[in-house]
Each structure stands twice: as C-alpha cells, then as structure tokens.
C-alpha positions as a Markdown table, in Angstrom:
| # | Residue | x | y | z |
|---|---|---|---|---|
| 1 | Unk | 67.5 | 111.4 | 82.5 |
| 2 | Unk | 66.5 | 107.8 | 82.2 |
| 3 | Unk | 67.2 | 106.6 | 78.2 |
| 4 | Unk | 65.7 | 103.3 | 77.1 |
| 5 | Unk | 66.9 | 102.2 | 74.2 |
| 6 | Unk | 64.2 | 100.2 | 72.9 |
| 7 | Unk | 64.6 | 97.3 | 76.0 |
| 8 | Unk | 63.1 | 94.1 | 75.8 |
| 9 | Unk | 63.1 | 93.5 | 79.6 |
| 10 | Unk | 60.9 | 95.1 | 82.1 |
| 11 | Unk | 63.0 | 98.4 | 82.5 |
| 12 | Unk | 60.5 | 100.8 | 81.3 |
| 13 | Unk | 57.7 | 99.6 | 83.5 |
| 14 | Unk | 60.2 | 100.1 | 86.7 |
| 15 | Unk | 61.1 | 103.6 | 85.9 |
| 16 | Unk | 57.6 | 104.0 | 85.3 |
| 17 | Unk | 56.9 | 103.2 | 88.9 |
| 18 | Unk | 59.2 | 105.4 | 90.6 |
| 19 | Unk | 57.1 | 108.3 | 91.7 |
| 20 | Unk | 59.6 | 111.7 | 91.3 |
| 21 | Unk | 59.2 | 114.6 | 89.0 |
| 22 | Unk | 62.8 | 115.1 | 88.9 |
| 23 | Unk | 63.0 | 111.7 | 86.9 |
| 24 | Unk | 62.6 | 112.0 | 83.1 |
| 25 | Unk | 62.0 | 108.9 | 80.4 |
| 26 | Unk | 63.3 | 109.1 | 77.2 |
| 27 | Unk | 62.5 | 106.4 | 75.1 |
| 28 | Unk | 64.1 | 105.1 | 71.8 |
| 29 | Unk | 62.4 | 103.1 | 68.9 |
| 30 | Unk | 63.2 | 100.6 | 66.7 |
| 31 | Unk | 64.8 | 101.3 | 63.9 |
| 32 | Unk | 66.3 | 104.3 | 65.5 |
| 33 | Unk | 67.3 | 102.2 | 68.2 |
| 34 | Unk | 70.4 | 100.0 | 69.5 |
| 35 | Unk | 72.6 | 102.0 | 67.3 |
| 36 | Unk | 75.6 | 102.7 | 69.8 |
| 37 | Unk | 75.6 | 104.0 | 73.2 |
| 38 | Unk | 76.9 | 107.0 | 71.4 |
| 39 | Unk | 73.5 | 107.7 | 69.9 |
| 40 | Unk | 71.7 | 107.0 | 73.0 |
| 41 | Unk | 74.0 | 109.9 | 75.0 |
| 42 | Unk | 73.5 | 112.2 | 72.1 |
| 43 | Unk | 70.0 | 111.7 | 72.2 |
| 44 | Unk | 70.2 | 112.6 | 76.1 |
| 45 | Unk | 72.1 | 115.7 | 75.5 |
| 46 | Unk | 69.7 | 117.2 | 73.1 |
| 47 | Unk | 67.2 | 117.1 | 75.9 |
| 48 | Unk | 69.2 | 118.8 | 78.2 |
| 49 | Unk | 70.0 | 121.5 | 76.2 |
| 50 | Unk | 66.5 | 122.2 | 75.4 |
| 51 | Unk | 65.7 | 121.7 | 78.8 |
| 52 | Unk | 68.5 | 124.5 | 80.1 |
| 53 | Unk | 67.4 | 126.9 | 77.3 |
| 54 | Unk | 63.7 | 127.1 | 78.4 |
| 55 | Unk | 64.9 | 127.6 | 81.5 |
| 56 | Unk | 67.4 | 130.0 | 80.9 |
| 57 | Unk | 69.6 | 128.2 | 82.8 |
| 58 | Unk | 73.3 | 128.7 | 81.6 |
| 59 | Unk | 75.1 | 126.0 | 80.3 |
| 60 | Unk | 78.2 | 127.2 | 82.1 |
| 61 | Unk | 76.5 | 125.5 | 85.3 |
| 62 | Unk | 75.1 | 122.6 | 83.8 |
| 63 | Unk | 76.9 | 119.3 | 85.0 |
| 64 | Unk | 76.6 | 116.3 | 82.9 |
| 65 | Unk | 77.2 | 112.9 | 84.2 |
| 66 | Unk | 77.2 | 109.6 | 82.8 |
| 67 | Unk | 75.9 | 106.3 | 84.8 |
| 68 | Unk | 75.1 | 103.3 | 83.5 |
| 69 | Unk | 71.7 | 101.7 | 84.5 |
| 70 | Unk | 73.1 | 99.1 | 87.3 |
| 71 | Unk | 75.3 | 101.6 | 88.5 |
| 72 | Unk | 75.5 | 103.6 | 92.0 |
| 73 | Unk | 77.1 | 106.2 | 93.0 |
| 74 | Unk | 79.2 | 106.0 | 96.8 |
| 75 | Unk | 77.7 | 107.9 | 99.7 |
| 76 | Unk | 80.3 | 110.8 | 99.5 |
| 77 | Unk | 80.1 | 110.8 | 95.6 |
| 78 | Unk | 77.9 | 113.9 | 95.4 |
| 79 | Unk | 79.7 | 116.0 | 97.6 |
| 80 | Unk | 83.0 | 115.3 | 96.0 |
| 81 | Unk | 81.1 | 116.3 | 92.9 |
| 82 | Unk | 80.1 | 119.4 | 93.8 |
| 83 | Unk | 83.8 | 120.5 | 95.6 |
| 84 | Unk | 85.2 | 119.6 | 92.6 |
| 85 | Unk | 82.6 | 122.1 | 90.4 |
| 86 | Unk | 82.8 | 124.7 | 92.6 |
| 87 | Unk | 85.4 | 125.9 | 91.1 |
| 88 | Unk | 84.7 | 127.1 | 87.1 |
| 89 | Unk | 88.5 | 126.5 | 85.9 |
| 90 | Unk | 87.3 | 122.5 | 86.0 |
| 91 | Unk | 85.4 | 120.9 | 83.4 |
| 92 | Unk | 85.6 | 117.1 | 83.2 |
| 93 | Unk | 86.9 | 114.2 | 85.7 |
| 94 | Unk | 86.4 | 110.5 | 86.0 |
| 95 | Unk | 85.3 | 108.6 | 89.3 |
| 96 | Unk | 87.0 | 105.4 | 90.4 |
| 97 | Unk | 85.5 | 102.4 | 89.4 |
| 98 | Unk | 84.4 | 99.8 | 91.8 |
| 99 | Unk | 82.5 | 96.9 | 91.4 |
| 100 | Unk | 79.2 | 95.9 | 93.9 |
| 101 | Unk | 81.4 | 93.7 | 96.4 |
| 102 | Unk | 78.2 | 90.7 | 95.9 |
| 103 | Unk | 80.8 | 88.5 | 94.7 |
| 104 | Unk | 79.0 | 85.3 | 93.1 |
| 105 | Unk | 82.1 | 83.5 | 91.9 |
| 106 | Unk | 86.1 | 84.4 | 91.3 |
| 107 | Unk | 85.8 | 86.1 | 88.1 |
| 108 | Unk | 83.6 | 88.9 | 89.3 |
| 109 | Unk | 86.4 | 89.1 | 92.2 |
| 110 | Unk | 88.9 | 89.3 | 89.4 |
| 111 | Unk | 87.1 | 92.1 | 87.5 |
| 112 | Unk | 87.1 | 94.1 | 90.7 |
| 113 | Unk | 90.7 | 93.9 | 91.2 |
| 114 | Unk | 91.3 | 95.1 | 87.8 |
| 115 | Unk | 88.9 | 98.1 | 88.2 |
| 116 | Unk | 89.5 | 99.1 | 91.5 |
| 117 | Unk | 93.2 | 98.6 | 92.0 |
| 118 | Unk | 95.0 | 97.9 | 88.8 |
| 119 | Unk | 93.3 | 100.3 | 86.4 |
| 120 | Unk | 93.1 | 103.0 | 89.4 |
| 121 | Unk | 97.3 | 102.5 | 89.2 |
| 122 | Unk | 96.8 | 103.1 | 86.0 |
| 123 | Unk | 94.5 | 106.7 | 85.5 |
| 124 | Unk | 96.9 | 108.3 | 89.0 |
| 125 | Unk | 99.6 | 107.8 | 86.5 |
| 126 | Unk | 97.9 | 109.5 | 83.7 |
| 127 | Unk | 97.2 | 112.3 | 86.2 |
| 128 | Unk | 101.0 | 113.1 | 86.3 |
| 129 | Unk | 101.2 | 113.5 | 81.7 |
| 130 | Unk | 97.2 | 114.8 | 81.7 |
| 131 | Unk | 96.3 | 111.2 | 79.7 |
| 132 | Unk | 93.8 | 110.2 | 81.9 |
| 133 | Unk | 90.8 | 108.5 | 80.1 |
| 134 | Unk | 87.3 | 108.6 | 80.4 |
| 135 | Unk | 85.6 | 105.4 | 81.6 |
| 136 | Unk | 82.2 | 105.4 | 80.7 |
| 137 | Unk | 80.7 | 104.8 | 83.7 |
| 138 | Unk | 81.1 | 107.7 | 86.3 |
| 139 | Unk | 82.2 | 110.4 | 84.0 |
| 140 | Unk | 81.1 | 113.9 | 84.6 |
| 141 | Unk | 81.8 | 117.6 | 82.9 |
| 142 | Unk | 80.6 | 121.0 | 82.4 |
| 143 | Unk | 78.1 | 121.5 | 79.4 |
| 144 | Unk | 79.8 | 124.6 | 78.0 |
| 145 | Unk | 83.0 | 123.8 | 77.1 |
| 146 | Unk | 82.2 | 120.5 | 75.4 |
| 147 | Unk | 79.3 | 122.5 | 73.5 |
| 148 | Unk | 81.6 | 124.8 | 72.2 |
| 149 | Unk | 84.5 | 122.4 | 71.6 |
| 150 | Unk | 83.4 | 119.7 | 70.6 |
| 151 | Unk | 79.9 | 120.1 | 69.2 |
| 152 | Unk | 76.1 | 119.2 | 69.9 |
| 153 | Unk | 76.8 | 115.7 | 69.6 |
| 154 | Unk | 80.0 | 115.3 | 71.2 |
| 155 | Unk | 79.9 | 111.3 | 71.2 |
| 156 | Unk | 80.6 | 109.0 | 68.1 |
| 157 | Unk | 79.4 | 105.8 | 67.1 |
| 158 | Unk | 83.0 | 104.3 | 68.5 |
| 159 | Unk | 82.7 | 101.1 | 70.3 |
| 160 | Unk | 84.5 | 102.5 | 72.9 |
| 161 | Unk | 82.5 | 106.2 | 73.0 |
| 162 | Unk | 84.2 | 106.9 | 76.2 |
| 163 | Unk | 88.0 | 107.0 | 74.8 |
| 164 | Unk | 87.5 | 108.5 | 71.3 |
| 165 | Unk | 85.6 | 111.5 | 74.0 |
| 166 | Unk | 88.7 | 111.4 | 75.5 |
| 167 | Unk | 91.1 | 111.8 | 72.2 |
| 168 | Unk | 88.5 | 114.3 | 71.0 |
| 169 | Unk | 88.8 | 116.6 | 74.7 |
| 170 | Unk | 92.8 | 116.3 | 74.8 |
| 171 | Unk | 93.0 | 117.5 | 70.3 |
| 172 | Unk | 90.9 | 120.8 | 71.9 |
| 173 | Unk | 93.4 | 120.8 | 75.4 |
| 174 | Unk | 90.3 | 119.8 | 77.9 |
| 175 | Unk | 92.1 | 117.4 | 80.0 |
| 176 | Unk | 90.2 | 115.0 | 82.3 |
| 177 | Unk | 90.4 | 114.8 | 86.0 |
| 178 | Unk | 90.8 | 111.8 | 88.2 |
| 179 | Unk | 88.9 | 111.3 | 91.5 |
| 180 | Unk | 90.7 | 109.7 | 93.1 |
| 181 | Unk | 88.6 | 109.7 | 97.0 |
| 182 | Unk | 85.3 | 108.5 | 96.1 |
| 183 | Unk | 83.6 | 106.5 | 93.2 |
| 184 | Unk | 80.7 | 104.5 | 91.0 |
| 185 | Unk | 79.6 | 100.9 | 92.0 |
| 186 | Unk | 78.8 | 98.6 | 88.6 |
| 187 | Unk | 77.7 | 94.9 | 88.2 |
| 188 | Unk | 80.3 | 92.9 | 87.8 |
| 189 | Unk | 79.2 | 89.7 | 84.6 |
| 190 | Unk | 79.0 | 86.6 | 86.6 |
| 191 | Unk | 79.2 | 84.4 | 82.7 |
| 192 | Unk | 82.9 | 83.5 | 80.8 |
| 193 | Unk | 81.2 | 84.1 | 77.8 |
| 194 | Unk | 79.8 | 87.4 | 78.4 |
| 195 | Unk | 83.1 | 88.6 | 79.9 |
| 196 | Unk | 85.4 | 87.6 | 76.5 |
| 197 | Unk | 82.3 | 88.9 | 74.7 |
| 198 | Unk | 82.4 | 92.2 | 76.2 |
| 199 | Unk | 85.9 | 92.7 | 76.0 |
| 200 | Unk | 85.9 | 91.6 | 72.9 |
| 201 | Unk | 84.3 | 95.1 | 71.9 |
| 202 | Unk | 86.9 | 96.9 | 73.9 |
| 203 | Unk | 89.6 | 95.6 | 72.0 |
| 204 | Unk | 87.9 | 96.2 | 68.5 |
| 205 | Unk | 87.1 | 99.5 | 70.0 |
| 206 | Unk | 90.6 | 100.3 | 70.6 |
| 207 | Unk | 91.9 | 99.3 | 67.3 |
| 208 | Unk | 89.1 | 101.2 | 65.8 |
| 209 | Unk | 91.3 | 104.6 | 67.9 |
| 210 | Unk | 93.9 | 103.8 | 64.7 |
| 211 | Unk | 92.2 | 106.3 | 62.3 |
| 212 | Unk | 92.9 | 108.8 | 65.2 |
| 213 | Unk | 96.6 | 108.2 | 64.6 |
| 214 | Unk | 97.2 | 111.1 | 62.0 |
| 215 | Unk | 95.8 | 113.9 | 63.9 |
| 216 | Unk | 97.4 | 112.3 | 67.3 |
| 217 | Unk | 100.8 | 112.6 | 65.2 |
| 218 | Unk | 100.6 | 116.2 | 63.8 |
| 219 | Unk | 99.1 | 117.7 | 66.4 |
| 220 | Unk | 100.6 | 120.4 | 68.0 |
| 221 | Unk | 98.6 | 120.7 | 71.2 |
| 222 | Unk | 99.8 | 117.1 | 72.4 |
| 223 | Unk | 103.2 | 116.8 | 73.8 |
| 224 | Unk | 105.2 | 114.4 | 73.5 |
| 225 | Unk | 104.3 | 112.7 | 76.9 |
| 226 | Unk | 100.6 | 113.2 | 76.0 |
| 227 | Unk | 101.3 | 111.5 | 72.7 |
| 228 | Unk | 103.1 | 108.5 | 74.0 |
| 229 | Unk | 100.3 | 107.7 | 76.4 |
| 230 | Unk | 98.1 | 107.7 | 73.8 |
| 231 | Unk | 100.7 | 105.5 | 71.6 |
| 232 | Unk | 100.8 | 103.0 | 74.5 |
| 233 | Unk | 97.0 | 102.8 | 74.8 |
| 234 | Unk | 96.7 | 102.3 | 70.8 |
| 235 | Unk | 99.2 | 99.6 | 71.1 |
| 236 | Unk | 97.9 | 97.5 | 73.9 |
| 237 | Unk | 96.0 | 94.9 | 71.9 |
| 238 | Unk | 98.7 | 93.8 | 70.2 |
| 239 | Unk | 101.1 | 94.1 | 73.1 |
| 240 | Unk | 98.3 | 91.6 | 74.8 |
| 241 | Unk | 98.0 | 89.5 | 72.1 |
| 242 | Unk | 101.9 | 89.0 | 71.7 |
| 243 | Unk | 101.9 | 88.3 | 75.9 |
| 244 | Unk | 99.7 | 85.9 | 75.6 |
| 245 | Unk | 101.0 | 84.3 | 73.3 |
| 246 | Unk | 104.3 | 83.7 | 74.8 |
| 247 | Unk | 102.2 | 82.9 | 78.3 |
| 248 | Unk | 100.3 | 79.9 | 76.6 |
| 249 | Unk | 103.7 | 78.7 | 75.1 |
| 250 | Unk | 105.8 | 79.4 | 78.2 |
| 251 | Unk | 103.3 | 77.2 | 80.2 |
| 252 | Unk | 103.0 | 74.6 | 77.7 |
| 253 | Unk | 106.8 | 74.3 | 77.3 |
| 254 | Unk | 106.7 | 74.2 | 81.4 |
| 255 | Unk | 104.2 | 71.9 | 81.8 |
| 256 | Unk | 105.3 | 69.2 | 78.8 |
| 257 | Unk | 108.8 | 69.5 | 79.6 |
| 258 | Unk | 109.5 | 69.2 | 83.4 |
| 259 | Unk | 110.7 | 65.9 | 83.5 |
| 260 | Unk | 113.8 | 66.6 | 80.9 |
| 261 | Unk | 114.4 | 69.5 | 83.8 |
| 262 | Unk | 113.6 | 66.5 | 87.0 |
| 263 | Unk | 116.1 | 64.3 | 84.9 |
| 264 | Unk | 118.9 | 66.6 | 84.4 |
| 265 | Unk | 119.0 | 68.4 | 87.8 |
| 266 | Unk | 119.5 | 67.8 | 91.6 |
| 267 | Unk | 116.3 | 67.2 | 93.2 |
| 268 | Unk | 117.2 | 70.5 | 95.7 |
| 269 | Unk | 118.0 | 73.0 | 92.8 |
| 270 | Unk | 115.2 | 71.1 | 90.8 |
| 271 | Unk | 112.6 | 72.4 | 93.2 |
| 272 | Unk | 114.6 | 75.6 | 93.6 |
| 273 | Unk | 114.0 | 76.4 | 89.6 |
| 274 | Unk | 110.6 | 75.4 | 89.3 |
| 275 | Unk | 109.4 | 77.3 | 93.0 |
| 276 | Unk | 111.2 | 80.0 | 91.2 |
| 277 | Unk | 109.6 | 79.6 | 87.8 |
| 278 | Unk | 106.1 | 80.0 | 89.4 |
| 279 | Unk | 107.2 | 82.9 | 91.7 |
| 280 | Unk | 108.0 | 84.7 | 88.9 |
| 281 | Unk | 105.0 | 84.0 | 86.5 |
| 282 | Unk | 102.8 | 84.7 | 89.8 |
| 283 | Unk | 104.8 | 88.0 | 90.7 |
| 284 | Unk | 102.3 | 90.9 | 89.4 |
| 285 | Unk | 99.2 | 89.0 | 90.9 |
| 286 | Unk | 100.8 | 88.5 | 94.4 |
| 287 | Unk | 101.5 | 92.7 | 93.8 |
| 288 | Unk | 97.8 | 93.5 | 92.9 |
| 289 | Unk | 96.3 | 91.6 | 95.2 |
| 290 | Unk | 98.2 | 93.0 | 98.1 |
| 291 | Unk | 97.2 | 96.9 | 96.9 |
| 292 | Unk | 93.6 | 95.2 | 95.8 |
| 293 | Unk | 93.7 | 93.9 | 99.9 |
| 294 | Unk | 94.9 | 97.0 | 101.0 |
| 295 | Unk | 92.7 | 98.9 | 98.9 |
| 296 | Unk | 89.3 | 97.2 | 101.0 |
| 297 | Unk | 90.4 | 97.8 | 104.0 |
| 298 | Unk | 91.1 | 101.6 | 103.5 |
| 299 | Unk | 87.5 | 102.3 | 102.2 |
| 300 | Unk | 86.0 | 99.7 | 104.5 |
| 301 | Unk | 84.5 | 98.0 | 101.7 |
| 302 | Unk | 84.0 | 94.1 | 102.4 |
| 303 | Unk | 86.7 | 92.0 | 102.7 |
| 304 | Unk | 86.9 | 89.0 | 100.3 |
| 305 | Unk | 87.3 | 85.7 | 101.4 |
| 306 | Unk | 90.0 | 83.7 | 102.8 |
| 307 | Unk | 89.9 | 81.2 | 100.0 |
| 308 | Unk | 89.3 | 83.6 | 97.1 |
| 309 | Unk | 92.1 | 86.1 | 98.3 |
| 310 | Unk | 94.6 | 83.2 | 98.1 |
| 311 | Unk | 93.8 | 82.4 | 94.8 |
| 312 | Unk | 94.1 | 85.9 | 93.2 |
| 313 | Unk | 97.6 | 85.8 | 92.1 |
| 314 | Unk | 96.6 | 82.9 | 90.1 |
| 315 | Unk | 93.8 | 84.4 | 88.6 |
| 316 | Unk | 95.2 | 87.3 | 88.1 |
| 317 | Unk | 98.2 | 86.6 | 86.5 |
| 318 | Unk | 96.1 | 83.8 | 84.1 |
| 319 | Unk | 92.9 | 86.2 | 83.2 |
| 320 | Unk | 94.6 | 88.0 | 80.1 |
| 321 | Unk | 94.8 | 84.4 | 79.1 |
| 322 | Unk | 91.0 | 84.0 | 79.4 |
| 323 | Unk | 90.8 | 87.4 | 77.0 |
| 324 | Unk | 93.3 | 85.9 | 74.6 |
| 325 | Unk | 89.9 | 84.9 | 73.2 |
| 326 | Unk | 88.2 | 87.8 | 72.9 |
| 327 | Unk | 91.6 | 89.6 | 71.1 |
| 328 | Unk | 91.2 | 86.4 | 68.6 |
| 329 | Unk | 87.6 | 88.2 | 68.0 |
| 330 | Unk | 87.8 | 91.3 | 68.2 |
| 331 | Unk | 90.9 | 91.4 | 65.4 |
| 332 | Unk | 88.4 | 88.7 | 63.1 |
| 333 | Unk | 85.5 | 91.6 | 63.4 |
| 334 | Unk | 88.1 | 94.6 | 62.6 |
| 335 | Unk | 90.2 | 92.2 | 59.9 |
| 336 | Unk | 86.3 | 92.2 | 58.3 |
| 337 | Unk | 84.5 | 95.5 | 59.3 |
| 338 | Unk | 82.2 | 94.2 | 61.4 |
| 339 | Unk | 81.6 | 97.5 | 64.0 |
| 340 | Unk | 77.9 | 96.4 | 64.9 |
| 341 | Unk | 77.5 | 97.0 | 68.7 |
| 342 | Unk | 78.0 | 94.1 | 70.9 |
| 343 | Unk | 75.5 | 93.9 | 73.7 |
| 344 | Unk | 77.2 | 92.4 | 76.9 |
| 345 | Unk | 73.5 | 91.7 | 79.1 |
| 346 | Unk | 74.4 | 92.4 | 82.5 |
| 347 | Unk | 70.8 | 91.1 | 84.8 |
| 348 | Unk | 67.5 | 90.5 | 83.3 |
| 349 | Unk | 66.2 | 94.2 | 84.9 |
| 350 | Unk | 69.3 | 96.1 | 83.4 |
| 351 | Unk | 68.8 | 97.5 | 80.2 |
C-alpha cells in the first residue's frame, strides 16, 4: 500500500508507472490531507482491514509493516521477517536503522552513526527492561492484537506517532521486539536546516509524551524498570538542553581563557591539561566511532573514508550542539501550542 498524501512532486505519476497488481495507490486530498502521518497510517489500515475481510483472510496472519517512501529494506530483511512471525506468540518488532551509505557530506555520516551504532546501543538495552521503542521506519506487527488492543485506529496525531504506539502497546503489555541481524536503509538530509528542523519535531514530539505521564505513573502493568525507561526518555530534552548548555559554556570558557592557564602553568603540564581537556570532551565520539567502524565491517557495508572517519569524534561529540537549536524550537512551539506537522523534504521524488 502506497499512501500519497496529497504530494506536490511527481510521486504519483511514478507509482503510476510501476506495472504490478500487488501495488495499491491510495491517495489523500486536500483538506483531508497533510494532517499527521498518523492520519495517513490510519487511513492505510482501514484498507487493509477491508481488504482481509473480503477475503476472509484472518487478521491473526496479517503482518503490517511500516516503510517510509525512500526507504529499503536489506536483502535478508524478508526472511528474518518471516522467522520471526512464524511463530504466533510474537506480535511486534523494530528493524535496525541504517542509513544509504551515499554519503554526500559529514553530516549524513554523522546521522548514520547515530542510527546505526549509537541508537542500536540504545534499543539492545531496552531489550533487557522490554522498553524498546518503535522507530517509524521499519516497524512491523500482527494485525490482531493491535485491533483488539488498541483499536481501528491505533495511531494518534503525535508528532512522534511511532513512540506514543509504543506507550500505547507497553499500557496493554505488547512489548516490541528488536532485530537486531538485519534492517531498513533511509535517506539520510544532506541540509543543516532541514536536519535542526526535523529534529526540531522530535523534541516537541517528545514533550508532547508529558500528558502520558499520569497513566505511565499509576499503572500497574509497567514495572518499575519499564517506567524508568520511559522516565528517562520523557526527560531527554531537557537533559539535552541542560548539556548543551554547559558544552557551549565549557568551550567558550576553554577557548577565551587559555592564556590565564599558558600563563600560570609549565609549558609541559600546560599541554598535559589542555591534550587532556580535549581527550575527555572528545571521549564518547572516539567510543562511537570505533563500534560505528566496527559496525561496517561486520555487515560489509562501505567503509567510510579516511578523512571523514578521523573526524568523527569531533562531530560527534559537537552535533547535539548543532541540535541545541532545534531544542530552542521545539520548546518555543510547545511553550505556544503550535503542534502543526513539520515537513522535513527529504529528495524532490520522495513524498
């Protein structure tokens, strides 16, 4: 199912062109249109449904998956899939992330990392307290369950629909799987602006999750591990925004005020503080970028070059300072109510 949600590029006209029955258009229209990607799914969903009843097909096996248009899914993707659904006790999981290694300049490198290595770190660990978090793009689960738990419509009009699925699965205990051995290729924004813009939406997302807070709290389904990872993920914007705080005044300090240190030191333990200073700010992205490195060459995927590999620890350690922006935003549009959706373009021909 192919949803166009009322595009203004030549998407329509593509799909139109690929000759299978299996592929099915559904179009949206202005003013029903560009209303959330939780609309669009929903829309999706009702099709399926009415699809699977006139075929009597039961909505036990009926897999749903969710990819976004510039996606792809990795050669052993669908037979992971279907050893994972083979057996009816699962219900939902969540590929790996990876961006198309086409790497235009250092920021798409940068986005990579933080897909494929650090926020792959981050869902194994969730594995271990059943936390793990859908991620929009590669997600995929059994039509029955979710039907019957959730409702028709199981998405919201959240700007991050893939989390408040997630909150709304773990309240009803249907907890998401991880693969961990295969995953979904995505286009990786190539513009500053478009990056800070799209997280910008993530973060306003994510403290649009507060309203959650009450039924997270009394719940008795969660436990208390559960509840703390979902604490921790509520929390992360202003845990960001307090870092980077003291990142742009640790360097600014640093950088104004190295010749009181030059005057008051030895020229040897001088050097000592200040190689240690920038060994310690640069620590995490020297980590990363050795598990991003390794991380390549275990799935033979491309392998970055020289000069761009040596300056990850520098971009990575420096990029939440880019988004220190887009947190500026995102609390401005949630301080004032302003939940419109932002549209991050990714290509002209992605819609």
């Amino acid at each position: 199912m192919v949803v166009d949600d009322a595009s203004s590029d030549e998407s329509v006209a593509q799909i139109k062109r690929v000759a299978d029955s299996r592929v099915h258009l559904l179009q949206r229209y202005v003013p029903n249109a560009h209303t959330g990607k939780g609309d669009v799914l929903n829309f999706a969903l009702d099709y399926i449904c009415q699809t699977a009843i006139r075929q009597h097909l039961s909505f036990e096996k009926v897999i749903i998956g969710v990819i976004d248009a510039d996606a792809q899914l990795a050669d052993n993707a669908l037979q992971r899939l279907n050893a994972y659904f083979s057996s009816p006790q699962t219900n939902v999981t969540q590929m790996r992330v990876k961006m198309y290694p086409r790497f235009k300049n250092q920021l798409q490198v940068l986005q990579d990392i933080e897909f494929f290595s650090i926020n792959h770190m981050a869902q194994i660990m969730r594995m271990y307290t059943r936390t793990v978090g859908l991620s929009g793009n590669g997600q995929f689960f059994r039509l029955q369950p979710i039907i019957t738990e959730i409702g028709l419509h199981p998405w919201g009009n959240a700007l991050l629909d893939d989390y408040e699925l997630t909150i709304k699965m773990m309240l009803k205990r249907i907890y998401v799987d991880y693969m961990t051995d295969t995953y979904v290729y995505q286009e990786a924004l190539t513009s500053t602006k478009r990056f800070i813009r799209q997280r910008s939406r993530w973060v306003q997302g994510d403290l649009n999750y507060l309203k959650y807070l009450p039924k997270v709290v009394s719940s008795r389904i969660l436990s208390r591990t559960q509840k703390l990872g979902i604490y921790y993920f509520l929390l992360q914007p202003w845990l960001n925004f307090l870092a980077d705080i003291a990142i742009i005044v640790l360097t600014t300090i640093a950088v104004t005020h190295w010749h009181v240190l030059y005057g008051k030191l030895p020229p040897i333990t001088f050097v000592i503080v200040m190689v240690g200073l920038a060994g310690f700010s640069l620590f995490w992205g020297i980590i990363f970028g050795l598990f991003y490195r390794h991380d390549l060459f275990h799935y033979n995927e491309p392998r970055i070059k020289q000069r761009r590999l040596v300056l990850l620890p520098i971009g990575i350690s420096y990029m939440y300072v880019i988004l220190f922006f887009s947190i500026i935003i995102a609390f401005w549009r949630w301080c004032f109510h302003q939940n419109s959706w932002i549209k991050t373009e990714h290509g002209k021909n992605v819609s």
